[in-house]
LUMTOR-424521 format. One record per residue: chain; z, x, y of N, C-alpha, C in turn; residue number from 1; residue in three letters. Coordinates in pm, whole numbers, padded with zeros to 5 digits, m for minus. Last residue first. Example, Ala and Ser with C-alpha at 12.3 -4.5 7.8 and 13.67 -1.06 7.14 Angstrom:
<rs>
R   chain      nc3      nc1      nc2     cac3     cac1     cac2      cc3      cc1      cc2   resi   resn
R       A    00708    01285   m00225    00714    01367   m00106    00787    01290    00003      2    ser
R       A    00780    01319   m00569    00780    01230   m00450    00780    01320   m00330      1    ala
</rs>
This chain:
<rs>
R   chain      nc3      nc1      nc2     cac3     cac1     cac2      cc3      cc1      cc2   resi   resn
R       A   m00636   m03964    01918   m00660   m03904    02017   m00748   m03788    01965    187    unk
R       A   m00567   m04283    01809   m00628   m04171    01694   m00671   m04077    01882    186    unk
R       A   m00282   m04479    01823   m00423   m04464    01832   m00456   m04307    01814    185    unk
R       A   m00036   m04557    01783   m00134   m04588    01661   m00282   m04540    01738    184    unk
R       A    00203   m04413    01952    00144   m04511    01989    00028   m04584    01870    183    unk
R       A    00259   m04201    01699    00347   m04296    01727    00305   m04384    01830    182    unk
R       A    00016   m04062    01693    00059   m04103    01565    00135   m04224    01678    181    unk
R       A   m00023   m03998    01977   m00132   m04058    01914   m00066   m04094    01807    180    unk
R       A    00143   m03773    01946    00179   m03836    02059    00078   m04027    02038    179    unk
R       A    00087   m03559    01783    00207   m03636    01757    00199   m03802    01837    178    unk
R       A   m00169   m03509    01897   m00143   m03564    01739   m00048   m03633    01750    177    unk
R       A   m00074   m03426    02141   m00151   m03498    02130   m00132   m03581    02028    176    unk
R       A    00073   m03179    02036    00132   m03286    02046    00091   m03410    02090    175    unk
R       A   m00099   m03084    01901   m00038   m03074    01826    00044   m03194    01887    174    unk
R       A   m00228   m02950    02135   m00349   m03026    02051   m00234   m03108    01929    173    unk
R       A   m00058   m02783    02231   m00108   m02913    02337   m00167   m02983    02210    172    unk
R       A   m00038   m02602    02026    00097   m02698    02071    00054   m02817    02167    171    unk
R       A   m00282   m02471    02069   m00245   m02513    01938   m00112   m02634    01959    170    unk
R       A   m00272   m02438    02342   m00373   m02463    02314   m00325   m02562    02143    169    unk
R       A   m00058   m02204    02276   m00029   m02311    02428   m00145   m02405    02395    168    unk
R       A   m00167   m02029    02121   m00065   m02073    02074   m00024   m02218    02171    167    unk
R       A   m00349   m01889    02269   m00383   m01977    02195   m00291   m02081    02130    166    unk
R       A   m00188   m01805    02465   m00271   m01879    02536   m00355   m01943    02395    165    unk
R       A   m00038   m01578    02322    00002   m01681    02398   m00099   m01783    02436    164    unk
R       A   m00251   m01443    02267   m00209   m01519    02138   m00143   m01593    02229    163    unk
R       A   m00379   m01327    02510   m00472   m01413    02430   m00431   m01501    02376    162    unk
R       A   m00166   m01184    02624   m00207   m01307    02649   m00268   m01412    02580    161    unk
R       A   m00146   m00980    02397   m00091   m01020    02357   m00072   m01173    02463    160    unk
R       A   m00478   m00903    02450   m00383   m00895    02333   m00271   m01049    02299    159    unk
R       A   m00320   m00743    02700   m00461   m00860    02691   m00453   m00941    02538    158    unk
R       A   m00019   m00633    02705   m00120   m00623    02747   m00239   m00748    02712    157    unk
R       A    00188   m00524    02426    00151   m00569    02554    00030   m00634    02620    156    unk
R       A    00199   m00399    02188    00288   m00561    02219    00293   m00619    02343    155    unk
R       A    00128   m00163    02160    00026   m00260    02101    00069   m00413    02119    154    unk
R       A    00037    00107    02318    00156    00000    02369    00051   m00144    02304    153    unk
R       A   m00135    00324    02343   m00087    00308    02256    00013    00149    02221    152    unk
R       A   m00247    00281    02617   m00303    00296    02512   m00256    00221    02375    151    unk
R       A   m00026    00285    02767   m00069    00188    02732   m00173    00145    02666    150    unk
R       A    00065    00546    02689    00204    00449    02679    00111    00345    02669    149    unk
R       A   m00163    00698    02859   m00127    00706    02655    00027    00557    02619    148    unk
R       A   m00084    00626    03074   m00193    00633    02987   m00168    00602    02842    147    unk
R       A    00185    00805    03129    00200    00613    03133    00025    00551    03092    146    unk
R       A    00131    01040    03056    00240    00941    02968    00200    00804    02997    145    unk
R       A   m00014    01071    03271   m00113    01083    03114    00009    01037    03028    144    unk
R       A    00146    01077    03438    00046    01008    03419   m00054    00970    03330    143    unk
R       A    00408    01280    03415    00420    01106    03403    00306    01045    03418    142    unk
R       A    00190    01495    03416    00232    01442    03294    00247    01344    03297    141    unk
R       A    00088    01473    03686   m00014    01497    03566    00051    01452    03433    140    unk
R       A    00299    01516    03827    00218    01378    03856    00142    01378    03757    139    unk
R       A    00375    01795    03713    00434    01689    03720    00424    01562    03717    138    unk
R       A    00148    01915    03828    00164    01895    03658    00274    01772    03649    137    unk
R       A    00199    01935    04100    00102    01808    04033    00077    01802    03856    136    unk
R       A    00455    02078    04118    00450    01912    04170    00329    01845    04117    135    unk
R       A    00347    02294    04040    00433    02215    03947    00472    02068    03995    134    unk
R       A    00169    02344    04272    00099    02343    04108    00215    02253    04003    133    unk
R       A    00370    02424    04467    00298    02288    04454    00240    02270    04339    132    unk
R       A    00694    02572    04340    00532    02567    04365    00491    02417    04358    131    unk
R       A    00983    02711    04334    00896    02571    04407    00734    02610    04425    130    unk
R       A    01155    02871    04111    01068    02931    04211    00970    02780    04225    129    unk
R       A    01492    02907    03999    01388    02872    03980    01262    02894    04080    128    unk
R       A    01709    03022    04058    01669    03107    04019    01523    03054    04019    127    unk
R       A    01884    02834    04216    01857    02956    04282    01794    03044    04183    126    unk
R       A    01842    02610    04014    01804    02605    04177    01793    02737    04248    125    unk
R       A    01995    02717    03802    01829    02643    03821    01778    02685    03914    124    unk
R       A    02260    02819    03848    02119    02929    03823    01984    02846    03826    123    unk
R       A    02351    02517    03912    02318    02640    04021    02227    02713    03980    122    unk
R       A    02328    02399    03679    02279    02378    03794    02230    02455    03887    121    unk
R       A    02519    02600    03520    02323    02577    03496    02273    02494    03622    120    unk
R       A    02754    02589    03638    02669    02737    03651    02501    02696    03599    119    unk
R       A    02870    02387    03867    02806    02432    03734    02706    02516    03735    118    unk
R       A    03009    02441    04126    03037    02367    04030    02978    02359    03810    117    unk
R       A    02746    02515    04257    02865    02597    04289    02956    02575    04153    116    unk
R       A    02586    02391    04427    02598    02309    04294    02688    02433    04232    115    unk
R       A    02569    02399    04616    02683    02295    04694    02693    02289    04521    114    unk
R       A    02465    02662    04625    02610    02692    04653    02647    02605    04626    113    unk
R       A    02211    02584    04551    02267    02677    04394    02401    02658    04457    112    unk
R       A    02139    02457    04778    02161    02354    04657    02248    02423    04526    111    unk
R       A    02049    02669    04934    02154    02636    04962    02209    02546    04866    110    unk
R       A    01890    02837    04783    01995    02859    04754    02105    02804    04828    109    unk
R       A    01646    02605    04722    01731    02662    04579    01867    02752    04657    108    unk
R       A    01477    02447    04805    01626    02489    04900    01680    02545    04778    107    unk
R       A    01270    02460    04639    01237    02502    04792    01400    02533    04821    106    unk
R       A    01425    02339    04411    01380    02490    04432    01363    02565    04571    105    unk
R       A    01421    02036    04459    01549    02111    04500    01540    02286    04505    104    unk
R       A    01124    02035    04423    01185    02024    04548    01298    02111    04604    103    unk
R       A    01265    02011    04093    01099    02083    04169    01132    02094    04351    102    unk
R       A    01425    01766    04125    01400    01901    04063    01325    02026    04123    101    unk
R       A    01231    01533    04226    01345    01610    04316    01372    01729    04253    100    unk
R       A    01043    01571    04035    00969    01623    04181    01126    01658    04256     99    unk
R       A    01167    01497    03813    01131    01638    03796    01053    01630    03931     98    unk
R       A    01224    01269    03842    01340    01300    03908    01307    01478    03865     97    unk
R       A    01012    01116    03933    01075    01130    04040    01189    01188    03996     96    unk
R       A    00917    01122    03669    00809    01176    03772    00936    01171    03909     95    unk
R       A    01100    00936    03587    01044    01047    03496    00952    01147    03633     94    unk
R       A    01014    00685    03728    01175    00737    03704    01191    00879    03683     93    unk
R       A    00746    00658    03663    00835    00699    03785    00954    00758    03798     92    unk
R       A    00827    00545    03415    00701    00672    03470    00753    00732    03533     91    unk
R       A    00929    00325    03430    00999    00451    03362    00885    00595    03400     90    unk
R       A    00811    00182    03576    00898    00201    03634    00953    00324    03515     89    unk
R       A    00573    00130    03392    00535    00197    03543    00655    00255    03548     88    unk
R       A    00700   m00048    03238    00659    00121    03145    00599    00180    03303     87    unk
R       A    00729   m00246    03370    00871   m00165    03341    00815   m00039    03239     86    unk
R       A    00502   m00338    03392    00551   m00296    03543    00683   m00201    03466     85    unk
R       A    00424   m00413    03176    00334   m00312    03236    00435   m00211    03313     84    unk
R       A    00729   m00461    02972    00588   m00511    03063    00543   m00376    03104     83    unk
R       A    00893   m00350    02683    00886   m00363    02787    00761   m00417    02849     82    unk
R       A    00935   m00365    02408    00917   m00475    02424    00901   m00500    02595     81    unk
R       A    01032   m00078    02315    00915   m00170    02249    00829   m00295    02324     80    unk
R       A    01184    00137    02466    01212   m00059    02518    01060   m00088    02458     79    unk
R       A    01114    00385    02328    01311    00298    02325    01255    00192    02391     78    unk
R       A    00874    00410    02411    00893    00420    02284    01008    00342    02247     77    unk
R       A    00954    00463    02668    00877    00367    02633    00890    00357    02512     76    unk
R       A    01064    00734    02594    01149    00620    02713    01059    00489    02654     75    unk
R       A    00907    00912    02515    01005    00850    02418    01066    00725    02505     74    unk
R       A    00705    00925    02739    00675    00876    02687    00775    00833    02539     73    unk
R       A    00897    01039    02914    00820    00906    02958    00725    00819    02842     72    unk
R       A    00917    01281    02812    01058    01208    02805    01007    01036    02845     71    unk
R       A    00684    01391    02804    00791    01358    02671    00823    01285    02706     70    unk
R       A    00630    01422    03099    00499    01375    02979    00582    01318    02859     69    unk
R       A    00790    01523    03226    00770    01419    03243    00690    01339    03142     68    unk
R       A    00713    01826    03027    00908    01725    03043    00849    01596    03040     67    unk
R       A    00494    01878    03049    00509    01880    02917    00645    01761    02958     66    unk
R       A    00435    01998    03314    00386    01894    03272    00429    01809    03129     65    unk
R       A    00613    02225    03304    00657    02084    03397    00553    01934    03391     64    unk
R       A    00527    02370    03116    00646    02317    03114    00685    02172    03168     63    unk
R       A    00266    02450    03265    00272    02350    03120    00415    02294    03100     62    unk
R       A    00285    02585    03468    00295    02471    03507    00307    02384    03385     61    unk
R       A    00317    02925    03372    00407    02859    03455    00463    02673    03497     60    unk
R       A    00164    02920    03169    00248    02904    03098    00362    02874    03212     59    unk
R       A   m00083    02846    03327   m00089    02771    03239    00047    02777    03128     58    unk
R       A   m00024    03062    03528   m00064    02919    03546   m00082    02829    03464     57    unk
R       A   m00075    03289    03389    00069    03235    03444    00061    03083    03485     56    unk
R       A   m00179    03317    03030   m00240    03305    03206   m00118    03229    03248     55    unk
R       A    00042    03427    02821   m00033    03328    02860   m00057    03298    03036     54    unk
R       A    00130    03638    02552    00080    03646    02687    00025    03517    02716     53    unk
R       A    00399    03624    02368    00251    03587    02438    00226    03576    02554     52    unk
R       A    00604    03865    02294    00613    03805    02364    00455    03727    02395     51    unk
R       A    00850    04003    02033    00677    03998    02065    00721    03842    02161     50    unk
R       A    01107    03966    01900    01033    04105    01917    00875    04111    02008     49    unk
R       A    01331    03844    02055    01202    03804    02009    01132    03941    02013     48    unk
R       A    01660    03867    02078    01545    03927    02111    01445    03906    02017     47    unk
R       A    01886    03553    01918    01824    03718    01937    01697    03765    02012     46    unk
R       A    01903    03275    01901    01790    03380    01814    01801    03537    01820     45    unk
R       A    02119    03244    02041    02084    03206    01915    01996    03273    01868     44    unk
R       A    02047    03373    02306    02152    03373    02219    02173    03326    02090     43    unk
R       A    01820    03218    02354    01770    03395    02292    01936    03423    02265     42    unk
R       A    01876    02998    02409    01793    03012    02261    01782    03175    02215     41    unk
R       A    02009    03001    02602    02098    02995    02510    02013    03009    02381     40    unk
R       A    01796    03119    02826    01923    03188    02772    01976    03136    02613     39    unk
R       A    01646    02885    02764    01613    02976    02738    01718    03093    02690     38    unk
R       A    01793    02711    02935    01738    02701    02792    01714    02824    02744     37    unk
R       A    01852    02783    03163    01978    02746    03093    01871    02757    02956     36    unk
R       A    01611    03001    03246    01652    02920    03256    01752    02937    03167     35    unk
R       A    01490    03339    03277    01490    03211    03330    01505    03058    03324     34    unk
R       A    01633    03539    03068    01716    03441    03205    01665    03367    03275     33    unk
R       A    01425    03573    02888    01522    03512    02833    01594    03472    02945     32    unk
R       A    01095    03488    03036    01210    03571    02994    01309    03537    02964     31    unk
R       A    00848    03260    02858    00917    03289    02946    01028    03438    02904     30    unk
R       A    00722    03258    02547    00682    03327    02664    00764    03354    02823     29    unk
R       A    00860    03214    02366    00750    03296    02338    00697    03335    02456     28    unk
R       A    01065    03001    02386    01093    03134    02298    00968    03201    02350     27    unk
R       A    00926    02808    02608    01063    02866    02658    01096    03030    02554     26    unk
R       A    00733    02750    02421    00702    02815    02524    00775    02906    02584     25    unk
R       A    00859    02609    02266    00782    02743    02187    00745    02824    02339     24    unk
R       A    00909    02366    02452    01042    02447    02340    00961    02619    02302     23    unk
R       A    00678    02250    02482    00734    02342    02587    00876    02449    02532     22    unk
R       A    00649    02184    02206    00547    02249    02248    00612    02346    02376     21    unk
R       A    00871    01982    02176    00875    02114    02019    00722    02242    02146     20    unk
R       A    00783    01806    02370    00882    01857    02409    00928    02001    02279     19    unk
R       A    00530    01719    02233    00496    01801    02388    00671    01877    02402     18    unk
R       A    00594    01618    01960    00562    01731    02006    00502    01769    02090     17    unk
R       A    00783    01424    02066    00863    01482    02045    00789    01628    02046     16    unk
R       A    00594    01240    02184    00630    01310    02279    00730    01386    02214     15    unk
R       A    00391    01184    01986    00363    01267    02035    00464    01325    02191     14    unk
R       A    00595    01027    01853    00560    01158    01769    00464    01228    01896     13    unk
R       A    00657    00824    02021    00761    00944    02003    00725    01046    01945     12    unk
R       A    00412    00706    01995    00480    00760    02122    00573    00860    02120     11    unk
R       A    00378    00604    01749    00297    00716    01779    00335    00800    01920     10    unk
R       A    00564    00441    01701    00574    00487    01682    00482    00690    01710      9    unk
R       A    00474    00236    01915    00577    00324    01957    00612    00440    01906      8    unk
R       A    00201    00152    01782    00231    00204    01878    00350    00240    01915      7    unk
R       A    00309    00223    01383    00319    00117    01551    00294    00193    01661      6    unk
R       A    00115    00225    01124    00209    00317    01209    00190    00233    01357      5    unk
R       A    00166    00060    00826    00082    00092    00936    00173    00144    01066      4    unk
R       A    00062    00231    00506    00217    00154    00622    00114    00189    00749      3    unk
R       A   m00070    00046    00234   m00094    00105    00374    00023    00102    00449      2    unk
R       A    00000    00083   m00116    00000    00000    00000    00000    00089    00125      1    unk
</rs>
């Protein structure tokens, strides 16, 4: 027998591997102190003997396309049953809070003092580096998430008007019937 795989389900598999994808990135190509992640993976792993080389632009901005891209697209994946407008609003959500991210870099060291309080906050902000390229990978991921979300999104959309609107059609005609039995005339 066939199992048939659900649009949600295909959501999480591909956002678990954009987020396994920026994960290989963090081991293989960044340095071990630029970020909280990173550090703690090369504490766990140890020094990676070999490092890939990848054009900086494509191993600098893939990250930030890769986050909004995952997490927008497992988000949808968790409310099956959401509308257009509420797989928009998780987009966004996703896209607005890696642009304040991204942003908070430009002021990275007055934001590293007020975030003073936690040391991964802070090393973010004052270690991380604000480029516009990562503001539009950014818009690039939560956008090709909320794409693929309605691609894939099989409980939404035209679809699922149609059956409503036949079903409204089937219940009018139904109670006609009814309505015709108990006066005696044939409608």
């Amino acid at each position: 027998m066939k199992t048939k795989i659900s649009g949600h389900q295909i959501q999480i598999a591909i956002g678990l591997m954009a987020l396994f994808m920026g994960l290989f990135i963090y081991i293989l190509y960044r340095p071990p102190g630029s970020s909280y992640l990173g550090s703690r993976i090369h504490q766990l792993m140890g020094v990676i003997p070999f490092k890939i080389s990848v054009h900086e632009m494509i191993g600098g901005c893939l990250p930030d396309f890769l986050h909004p891209f995952a997490f927008t697209l497992i988000c949808m994946a968790l409310f099956p049953n959401s509308t257009q407008r509420q797989r928009g609003a998780i987009c966004l959500f996703w896209f607005l809070t890696d642009l304040l991210f991204e942003i908070g870099q430009f002021f990275g060291d007055q934001i590293g003092r007020l975030m003073s309080f936690s040391d991964i906050f802070s090393n973010y902000f004052m270690g991380g580096t604000y480029d516009v390229l990562d503001i539009i990978a950014i818009g690039l991921g939560a956008g090709s998430a909320f794409l693929i979300g309605e691609i894939t999104n099989h409980s939404g959309g035209k679809k699922k008007n149609e059956t409503k609107k036949h079903e409204k059609r089937e219940n009018a005609e139904s109670g006609r019937q009814r309505l015709g039995a108990v006066l005696g005339i044939s409608v």
